[in-house]
FIKOLZA-1660 file (N, C-alpha, C; in steps of 0.1 Angstrom, whole numbers, plus 5000, padded with zeros to 4 digits):
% residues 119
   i   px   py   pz ch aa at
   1 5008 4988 5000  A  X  N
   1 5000 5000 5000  A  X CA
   1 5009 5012 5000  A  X  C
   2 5008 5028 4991  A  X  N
   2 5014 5034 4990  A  X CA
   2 5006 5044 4996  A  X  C
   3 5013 5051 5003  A  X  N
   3 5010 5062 5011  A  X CA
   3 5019 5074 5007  A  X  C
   4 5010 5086 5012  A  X  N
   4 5013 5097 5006  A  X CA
   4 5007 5106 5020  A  X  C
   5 5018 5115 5025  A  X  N
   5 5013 5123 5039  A  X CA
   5 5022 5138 5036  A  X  C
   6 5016 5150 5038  A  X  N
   6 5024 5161 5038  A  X CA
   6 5019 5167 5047  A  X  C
   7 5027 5177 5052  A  X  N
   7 5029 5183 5064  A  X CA
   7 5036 5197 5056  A  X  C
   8 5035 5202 5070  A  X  N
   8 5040 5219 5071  A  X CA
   8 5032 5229 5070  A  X  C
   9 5019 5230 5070  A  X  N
   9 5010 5234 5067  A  X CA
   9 5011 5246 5079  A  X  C
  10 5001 5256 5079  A  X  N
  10 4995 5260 5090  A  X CA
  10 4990 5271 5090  A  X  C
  11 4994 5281 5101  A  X  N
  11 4985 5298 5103  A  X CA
  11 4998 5306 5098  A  X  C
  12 4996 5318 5089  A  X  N
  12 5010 5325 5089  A  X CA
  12 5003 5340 5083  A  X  C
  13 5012 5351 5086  A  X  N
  13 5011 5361 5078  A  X CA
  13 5013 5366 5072  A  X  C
  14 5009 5377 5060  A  X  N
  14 5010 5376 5049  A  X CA
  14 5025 5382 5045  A  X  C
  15 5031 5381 5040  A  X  N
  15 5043 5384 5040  A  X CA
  15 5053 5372 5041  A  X  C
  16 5049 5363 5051  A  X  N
  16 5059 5352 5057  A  X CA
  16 5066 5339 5043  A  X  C
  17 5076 5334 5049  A  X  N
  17 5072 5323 5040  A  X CA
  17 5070 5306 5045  A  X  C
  18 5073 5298 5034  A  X  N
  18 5064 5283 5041  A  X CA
  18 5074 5272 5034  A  X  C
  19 5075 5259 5042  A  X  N
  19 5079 5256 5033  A  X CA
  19 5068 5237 5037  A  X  C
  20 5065 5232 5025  A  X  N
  20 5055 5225 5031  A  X CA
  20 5063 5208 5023  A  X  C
  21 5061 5197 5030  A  X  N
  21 5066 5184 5028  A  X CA
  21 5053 5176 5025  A  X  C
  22 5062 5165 5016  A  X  N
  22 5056 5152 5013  A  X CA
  22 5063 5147 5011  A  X  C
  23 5060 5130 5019  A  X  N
  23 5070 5123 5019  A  X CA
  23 5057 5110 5012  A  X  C
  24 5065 5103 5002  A  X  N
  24 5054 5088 5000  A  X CA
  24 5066 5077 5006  A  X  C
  25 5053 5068 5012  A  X  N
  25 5059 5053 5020  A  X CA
  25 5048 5040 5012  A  X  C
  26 5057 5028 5013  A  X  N
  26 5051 5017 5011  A  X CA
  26 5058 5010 5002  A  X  C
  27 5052 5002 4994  A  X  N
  27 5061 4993 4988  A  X CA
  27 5063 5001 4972  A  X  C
  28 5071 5011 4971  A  X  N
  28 5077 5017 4959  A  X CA
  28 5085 5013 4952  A  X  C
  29 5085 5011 4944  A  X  N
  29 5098 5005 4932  A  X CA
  29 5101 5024 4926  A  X  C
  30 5096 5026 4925  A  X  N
  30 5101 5041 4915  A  X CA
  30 5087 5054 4915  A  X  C
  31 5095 5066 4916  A  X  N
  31 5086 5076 4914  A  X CA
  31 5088 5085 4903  A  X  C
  32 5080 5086 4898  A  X  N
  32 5079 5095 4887  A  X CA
  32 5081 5107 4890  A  X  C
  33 5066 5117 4885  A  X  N
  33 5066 5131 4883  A  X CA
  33 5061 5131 4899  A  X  C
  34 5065 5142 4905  A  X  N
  34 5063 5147 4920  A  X CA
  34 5052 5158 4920  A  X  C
  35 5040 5160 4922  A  X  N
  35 5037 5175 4920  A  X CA
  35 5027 5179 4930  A  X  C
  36 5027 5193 4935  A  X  N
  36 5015 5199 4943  A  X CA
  36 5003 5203 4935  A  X  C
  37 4996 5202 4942  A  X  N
  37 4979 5212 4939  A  X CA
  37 4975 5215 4948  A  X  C
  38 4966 5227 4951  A  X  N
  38 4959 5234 4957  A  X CA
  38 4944 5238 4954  A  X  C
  39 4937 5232 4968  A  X  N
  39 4925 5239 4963  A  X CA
  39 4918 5247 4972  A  X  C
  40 4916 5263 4966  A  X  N
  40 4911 5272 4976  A  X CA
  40 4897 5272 4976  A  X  C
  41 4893 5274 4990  A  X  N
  41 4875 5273 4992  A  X CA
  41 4868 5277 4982  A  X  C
  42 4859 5270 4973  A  X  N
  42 4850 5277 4965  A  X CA
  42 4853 5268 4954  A  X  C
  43 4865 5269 4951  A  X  N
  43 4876 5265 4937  A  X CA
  43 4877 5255 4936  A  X  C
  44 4876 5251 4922  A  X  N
  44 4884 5236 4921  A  X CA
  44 4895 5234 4923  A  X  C
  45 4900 5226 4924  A  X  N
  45 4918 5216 4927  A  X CA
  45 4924 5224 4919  A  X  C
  46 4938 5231 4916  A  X  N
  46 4942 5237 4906  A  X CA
  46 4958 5230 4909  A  X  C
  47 4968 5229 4892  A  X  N
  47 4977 5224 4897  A  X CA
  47 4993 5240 4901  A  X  C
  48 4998 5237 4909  A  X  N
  48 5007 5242 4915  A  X CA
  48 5025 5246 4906  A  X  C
  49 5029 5232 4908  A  X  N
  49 5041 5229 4906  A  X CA
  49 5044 5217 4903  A  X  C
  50 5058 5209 4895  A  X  N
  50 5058 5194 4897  A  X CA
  50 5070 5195 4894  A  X  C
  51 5077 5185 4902  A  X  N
  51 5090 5180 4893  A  X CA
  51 5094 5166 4890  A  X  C
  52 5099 5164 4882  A  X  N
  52 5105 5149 4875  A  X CA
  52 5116 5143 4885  A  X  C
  53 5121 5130 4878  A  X  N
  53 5123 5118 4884  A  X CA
  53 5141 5125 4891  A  X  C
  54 5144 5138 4876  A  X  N
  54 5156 5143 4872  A  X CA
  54 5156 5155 4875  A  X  C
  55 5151 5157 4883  A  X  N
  55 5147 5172 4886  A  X CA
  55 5143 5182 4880  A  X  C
  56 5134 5180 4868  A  X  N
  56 5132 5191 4861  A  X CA
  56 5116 5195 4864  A  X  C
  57 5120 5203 4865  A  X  N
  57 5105 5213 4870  A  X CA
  57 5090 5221 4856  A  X  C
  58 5081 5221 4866  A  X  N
  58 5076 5227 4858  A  X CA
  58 5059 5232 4869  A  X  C
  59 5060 5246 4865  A  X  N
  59 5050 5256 4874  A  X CA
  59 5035 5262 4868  A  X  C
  60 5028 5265 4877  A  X  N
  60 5017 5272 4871  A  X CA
  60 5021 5284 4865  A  X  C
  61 5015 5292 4854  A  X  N
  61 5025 5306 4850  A  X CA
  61 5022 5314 4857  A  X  C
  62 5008 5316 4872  A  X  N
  62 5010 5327 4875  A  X CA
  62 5014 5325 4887  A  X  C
  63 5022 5336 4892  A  X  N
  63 5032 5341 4902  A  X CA
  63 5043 5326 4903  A  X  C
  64 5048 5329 4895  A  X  N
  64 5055 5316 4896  A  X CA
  64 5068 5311 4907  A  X  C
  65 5071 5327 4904  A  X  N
  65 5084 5333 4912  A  X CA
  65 5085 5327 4927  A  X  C
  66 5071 5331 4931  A  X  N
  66 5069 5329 4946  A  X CA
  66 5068 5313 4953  A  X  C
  67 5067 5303 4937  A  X  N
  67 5069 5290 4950  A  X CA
  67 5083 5285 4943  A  X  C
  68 5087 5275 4953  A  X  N
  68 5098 5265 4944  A  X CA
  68 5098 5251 4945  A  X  C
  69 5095 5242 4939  A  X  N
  69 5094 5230 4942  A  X CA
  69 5107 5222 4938  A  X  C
  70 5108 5213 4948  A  X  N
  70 5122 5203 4951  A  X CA
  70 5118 5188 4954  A  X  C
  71 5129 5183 4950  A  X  N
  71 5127 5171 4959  A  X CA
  71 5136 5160 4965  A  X  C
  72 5136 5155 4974  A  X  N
  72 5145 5142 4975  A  X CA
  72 5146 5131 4972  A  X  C
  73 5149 5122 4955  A  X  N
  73 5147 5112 4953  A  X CA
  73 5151 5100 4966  A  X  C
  74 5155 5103 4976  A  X  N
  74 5163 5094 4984  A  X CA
  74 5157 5089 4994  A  X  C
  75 5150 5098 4996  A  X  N
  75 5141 5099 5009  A  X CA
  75 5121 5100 5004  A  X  C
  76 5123 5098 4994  A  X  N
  76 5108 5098 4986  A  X CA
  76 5097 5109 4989  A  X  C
  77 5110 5123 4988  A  X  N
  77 5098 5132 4995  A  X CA
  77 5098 5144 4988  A  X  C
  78 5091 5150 4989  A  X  N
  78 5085 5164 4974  A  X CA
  78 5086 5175 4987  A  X  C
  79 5089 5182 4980  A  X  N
  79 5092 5198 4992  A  X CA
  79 5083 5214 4979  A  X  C
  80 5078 5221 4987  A  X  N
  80 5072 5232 4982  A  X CA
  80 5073 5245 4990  A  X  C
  81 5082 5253 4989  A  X  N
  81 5087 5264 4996  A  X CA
  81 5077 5276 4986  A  X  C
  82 5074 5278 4996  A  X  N
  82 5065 5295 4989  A  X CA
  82 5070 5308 4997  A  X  C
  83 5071 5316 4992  A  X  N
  83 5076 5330 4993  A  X CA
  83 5068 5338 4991  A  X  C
  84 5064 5349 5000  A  X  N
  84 5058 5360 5004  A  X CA
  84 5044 5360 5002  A  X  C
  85 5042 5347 5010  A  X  N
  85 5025 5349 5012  A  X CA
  85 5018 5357 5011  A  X  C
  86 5007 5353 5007  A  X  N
  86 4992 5362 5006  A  X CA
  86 4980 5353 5008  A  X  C
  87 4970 5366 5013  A  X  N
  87 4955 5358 5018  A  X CA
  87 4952 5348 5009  A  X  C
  88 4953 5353 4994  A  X  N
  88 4944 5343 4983  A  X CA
  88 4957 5330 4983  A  X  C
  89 4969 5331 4987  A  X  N
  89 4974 5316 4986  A  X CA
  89 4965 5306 5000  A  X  C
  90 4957 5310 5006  A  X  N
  90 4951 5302 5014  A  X CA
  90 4944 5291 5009  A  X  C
  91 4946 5279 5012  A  X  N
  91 4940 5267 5010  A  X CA
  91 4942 5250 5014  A  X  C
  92 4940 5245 5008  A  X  N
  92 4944 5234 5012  A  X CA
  92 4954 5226 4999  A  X  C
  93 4969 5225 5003  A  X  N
  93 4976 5216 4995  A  X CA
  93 4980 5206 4996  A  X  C
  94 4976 5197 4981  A  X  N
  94 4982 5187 4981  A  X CA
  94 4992 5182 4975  A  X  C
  95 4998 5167 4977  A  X  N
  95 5006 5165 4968  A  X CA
  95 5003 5151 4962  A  X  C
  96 5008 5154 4947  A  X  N
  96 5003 5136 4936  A  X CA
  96 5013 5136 4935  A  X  C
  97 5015 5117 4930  A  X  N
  97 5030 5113 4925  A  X CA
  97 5023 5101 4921  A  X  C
  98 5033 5100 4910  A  X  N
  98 5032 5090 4898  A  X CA
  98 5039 5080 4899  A  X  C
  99 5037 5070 4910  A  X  N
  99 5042 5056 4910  A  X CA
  99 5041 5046 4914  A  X  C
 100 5052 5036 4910  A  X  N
 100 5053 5025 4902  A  X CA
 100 5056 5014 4916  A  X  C
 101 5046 5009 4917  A  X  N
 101 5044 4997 4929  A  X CA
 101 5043 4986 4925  A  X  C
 102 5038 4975 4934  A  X  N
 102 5034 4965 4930  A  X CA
 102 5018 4961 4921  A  X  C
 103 5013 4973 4923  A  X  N
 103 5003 4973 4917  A  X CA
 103 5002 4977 4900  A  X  C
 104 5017 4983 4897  A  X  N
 104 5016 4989 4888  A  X CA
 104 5018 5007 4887  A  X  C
 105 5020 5014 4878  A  X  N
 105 5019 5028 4877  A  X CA
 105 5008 5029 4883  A  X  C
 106 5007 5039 4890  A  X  N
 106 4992 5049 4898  A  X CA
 106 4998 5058 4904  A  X  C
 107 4985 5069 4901  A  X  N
 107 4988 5083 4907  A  X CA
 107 4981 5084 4922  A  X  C
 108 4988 5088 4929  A  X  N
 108 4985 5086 4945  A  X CA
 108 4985 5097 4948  A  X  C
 109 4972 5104 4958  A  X  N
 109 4967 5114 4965  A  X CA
 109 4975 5118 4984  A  X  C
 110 4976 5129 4986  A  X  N
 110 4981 5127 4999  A  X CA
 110 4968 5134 5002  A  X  C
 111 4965 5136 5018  A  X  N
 111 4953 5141 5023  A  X CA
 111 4953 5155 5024  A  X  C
 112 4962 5159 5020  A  X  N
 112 4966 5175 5020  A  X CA
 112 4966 5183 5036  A  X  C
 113 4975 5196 5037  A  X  N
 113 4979 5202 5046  A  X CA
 113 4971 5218 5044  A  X  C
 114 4966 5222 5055  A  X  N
 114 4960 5234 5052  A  X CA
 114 4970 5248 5056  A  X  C
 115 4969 5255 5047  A  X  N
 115 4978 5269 5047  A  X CA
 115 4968 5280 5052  A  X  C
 116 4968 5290 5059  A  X  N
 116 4959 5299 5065  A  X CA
 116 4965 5315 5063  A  X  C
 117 4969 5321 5055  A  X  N
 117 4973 5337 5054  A  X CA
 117 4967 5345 5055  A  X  C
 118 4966 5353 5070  A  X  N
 118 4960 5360 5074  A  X CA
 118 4969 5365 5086  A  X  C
 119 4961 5382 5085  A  X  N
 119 4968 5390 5097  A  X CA
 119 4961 5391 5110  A  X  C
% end
């Protein structure tokens, strides 16, 4: 069973920055594409950021600047640093990843971490 948990979530002000984890566990043979989404109250799920096996990235085009996504192939875990918060980045994020178990390729959901920007 592949699991998928992130953390770092929380209450912050606007200005601050964040930096939020996902680690996947279970029986992995390989991970693919790494990537966040976010979905703010009201909104549908939107995607964020993602990176490859090789580290190559790729972001939503708006405010792109402000997040960065990383990861540690070693430790099976997706990292998403955002910079200079604001109220509208409030939401709940998650993270998907594209891998390869015993079940086969699947894309696996984590239960997502809530972000709060407010003064």
């Amino acid at each position: 069973q592949v699991q998928l948990v992130e953390s770092g979530g929380g209450l912050v002000q606007p200005g601050e920055s964040l930096r939020l984890s996902c680690v996947a566990s279970g029986n992995i043979s390989k991970i693919a594409v790494m990537a966040w989404y976010r979905q703010i109250p009201g909104k549908e799920r939107e995607f964020v950021a993602a990176v490859t096996w090789d580290g190559g990235t790729n972001y939503d085009n708006t405010d792109q600047g402000r997040f960065t996504v990383s990861r540690d192939n070693a430790k099976n875990a997706l990292y998403l640093q955002i910079h200079t918060l604001k109220p509208e980045d409030t939401a709940v994020y998650y993270c998907k990843s594209l891998i390869l178990s015993t079940s086969g390729w699947m894309d696996y959901w984590g239960q997502g971490t809530q972000v709060s920007v407010s003064s």
